[in-house]
C-alpha positions, 0 to 999 in steps of 0.5 A: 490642692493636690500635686502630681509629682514623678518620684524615682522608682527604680534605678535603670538598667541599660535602657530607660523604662516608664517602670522606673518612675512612679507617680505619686500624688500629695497635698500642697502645704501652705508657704510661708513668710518669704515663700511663693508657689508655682504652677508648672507650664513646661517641664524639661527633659534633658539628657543630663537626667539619664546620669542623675538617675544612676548611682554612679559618681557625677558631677552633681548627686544621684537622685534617690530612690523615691526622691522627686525626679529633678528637672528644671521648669517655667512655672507661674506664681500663683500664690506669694508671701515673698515680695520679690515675686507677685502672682502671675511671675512666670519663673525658671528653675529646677522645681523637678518633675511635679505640677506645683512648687514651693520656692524661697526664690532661691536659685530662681530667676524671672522670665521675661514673656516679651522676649519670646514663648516663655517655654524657651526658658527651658531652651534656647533662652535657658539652659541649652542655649547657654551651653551652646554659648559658652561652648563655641564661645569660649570652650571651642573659641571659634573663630572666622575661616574655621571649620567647627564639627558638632555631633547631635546636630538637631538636638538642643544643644546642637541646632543653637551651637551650629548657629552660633559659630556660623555667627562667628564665620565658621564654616559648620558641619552638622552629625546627626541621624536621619534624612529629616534631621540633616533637612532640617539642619541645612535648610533650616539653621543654615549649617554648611554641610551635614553627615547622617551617620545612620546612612553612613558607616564611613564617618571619617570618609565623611569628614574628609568630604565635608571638612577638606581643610580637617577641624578646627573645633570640635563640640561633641554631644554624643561620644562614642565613634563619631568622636573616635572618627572626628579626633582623628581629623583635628587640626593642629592646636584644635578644641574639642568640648565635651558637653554631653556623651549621649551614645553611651548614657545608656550602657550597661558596660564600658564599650570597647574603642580604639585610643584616642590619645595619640592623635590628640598629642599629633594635633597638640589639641586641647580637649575640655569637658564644661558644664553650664553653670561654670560660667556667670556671663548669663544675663550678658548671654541671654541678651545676646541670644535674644538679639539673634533670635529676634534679628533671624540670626538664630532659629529654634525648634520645640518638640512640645508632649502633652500632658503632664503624665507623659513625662516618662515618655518624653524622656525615653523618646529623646534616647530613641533620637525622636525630636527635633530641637528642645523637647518640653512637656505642656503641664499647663 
């Protein structure tokens, strides 16, 4: 049985390049005692993996050169000698960019088809929903009356927060870039009002406009000058999350911007960065989640590439802005 696996070939330089992945093909060992193997359905792409591929300090290890790209999936069992899992289990976990995967059932958890499509695993019921959870419940703390601001609106991430703190009564002002990326965020997912900041050079007009009693909450995805624009307008004790920094992923050098500090003490703000695995709330979240999806309350989008060889592409596409929602490959 052969495997196809997407190793690191090259360390980025600004931009992501297909060039900086290689593909390479090998034999699939037989598992042993207390292992199972999988077979990929869905594989992940995720901004996350833009920091993994550098050599710069993180929160988590740089991936080496020629080491398997790391990723998470929703695999089915398609062999096991571990009787916690039986063939035709359909897991998640971080297998990385290949085709099949040998676990010990560590760090796995088991998908429960009837929920809803077994690629939410990877989305709105996996990794980028719980970080919208977490984030307006217990980051930026939401509550009813509230003005709650997120930049990269139509992303994974930021379709679920908006929801979520519509949920909890706020009202949700949506940042995001295009006409059809605002369309989809106000007649779709039902946010208050939207800010295209690719039509719009004036983001703190904008927010005077749209937030007339400034904010209270503030879940950043993206940096840069939206987020020089939105700390400006914070209300008096606001939170700000920082989830992700998506505009300056790819710089090759630090950019130059305005201090953003002093408006930070006049609000008396306080400002976090979180990741998703500080927090253990997951079985109780997923629940929760699935309860939202199932009643309407909460909707998704998957951006779905085919083919497994397109992993590169998928990746480079979710710089350039191209989906809409969770961007997943079809392996199988």
């Amino acid at each position: 049985m052969v495997n196809r696996q997407f190793v690191l070939a090259a360390r980025p330089e600004g931009m992501i390049r297909e060039t900086d992945f290689r593909m390479v093909e090998s034999t699939v060992p037989p598992i042993r005692e207390g292992e199972f193997l999988v077979r990929a359905r869905y594989l992940s792409v995720d901004p996350y993996m833009r920091g993994r591929m550098s050599a710069a300090r993180s929160y988590a290890p740089s991936v080496e050169i020629g080491q398997l790209m790391t990723g998470g999936g929703v695999a089915e069992v398609v062999e096991s000698r571990n009787a916690k899992f039986r063939t035709g289990d359909i897991v998640n976990f971080q297998m990385g960019w290949q085709e099949y995967a040998i676990s010990n059932g560590e760090n796995v958890r088991k998908v429960d088809p009837s929920l809803a499509p077994i690629s939410t695993a990877v989305g709105i019921l996996g990794m980028p929903g719980l970080t919208a959870y977490y984030g307006v419940t217990e980051i930026c703390a939401v509550q009813p009356g509230e003005t709650f601001v997120i930049s990269g609106a139509a992303g994974a991430v930021g379709s679920a927060a908006g929801q979520l703190a519509s949920i909890r009564g706020a009202h949700v002002v949506g940042i995001t870039g295009g006409p059809k990326k605002v369309d989809y965020i106000i007649r779709e997912l039902g946010f208050h009002d939207a800010i295209d900041y690719k039509a719009n050079s004036d983001i703190s007009a904008a927010l005077r406009e749209t937030c007339p009693h400034r904010i209270d909450a503030y879940f950043d995805n993206v940096g840069g000058t939206t987020t020089d624009a939105v700390v400006a307008y914070l209300n008096l004790h606001a939170r700000v999350g920082i989830c992700g920094q998506i505009s300056q992923a790819n710089d090759s050098a630090p950019s130059l911007a305005p201090r953003m500090y002093r408006h930070l003490l006049v609000a008396r703000a306080r400002v976090q960065g979180f990741l998703v695995w500080d927090f253990t709330r997951t079985e109780e979240a997923l629940v929760e989640l699935a309860g939202w999806i199932a009643s309407g309350d909460l909707k998704y989008h998957e951006d779905v590439i085919e083919g497994f060889e397109n992993m590169p592409k998928a990746l480079i596409g979710l710089f350039l802005g191209e989906n809409i929602g969770k961007r997943v490959v079809r392996v199988a």
